[in-house]
C-alpha positions in Angstrom: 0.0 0.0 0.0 2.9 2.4 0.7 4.1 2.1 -2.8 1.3 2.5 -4.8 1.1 5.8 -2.3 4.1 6.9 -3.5 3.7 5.7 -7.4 -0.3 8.4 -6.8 2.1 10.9 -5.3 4.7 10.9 -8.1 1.9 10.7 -11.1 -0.1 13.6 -8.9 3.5 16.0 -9.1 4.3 15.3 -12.9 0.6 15.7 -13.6 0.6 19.4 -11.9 4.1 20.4 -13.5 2.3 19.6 -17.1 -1.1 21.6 -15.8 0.8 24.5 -14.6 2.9 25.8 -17.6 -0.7 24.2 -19.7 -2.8 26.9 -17.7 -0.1 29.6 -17.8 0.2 29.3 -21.6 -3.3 28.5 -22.6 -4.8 32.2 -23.2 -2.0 32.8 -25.3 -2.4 30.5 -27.6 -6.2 30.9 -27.7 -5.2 34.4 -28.7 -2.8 33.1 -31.3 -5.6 31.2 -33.3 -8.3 33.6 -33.3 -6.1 36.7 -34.4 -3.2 35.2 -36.6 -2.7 33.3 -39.6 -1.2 30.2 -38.2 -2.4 27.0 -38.9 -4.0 24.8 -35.8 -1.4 22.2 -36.1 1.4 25.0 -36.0 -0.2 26.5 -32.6 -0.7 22.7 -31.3 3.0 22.7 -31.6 4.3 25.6 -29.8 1.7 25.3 -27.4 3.5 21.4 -26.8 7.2 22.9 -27.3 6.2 25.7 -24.5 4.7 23.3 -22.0 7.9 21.1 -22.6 10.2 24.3 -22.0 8.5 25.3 -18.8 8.5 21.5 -17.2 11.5 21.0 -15.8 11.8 25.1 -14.2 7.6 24.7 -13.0 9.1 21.6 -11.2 11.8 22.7 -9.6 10.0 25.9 -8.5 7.0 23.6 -7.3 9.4 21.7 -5.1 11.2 24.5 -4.0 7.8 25.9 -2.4 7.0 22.8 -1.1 10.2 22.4 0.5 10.1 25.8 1.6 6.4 26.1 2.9 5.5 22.6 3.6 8.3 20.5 4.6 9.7 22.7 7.5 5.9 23.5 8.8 5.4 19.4 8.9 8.7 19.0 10.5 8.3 20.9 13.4 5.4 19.7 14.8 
């Protein structure tokens, strides 16, 4: 039980550093399809290449919080 806890928690931190940069980067490239002249599967692209640019600094950022924030505040109780 304590490693499929740990397999949810892993798949639950990859899955928010995808949403994160996804959400961030979203309204831009709704913008960039209604008032451009790029094709869909050109936006579909850099939307992809910017969510795969942002991964690995949302993560470490994400961590760093939760080291910050959580970790210590768990610690000392």
């Amino acid at each position: 039980m304590r490693v499929l806890g740990q397999i949810a928690e892993v798949v639950l931190w990859f899955a928010m550093w995808i949403a994160i940069p996804a959400a961030l980067l979203y309204p831009g490239v709704s913008w960039l399809v209604k008032h451009t002249q790029f094709s869909v599967e050109a936006v579909c692209n850099i939307y992809a290449l910017g969510i795969a640019i942002l991964f690995l600094p949302t993560g470490f950022l994400t961590h760093s919080i939760y080291r910050k924030f959580v970790l210590k505040r768990a610690i000392s109780n």
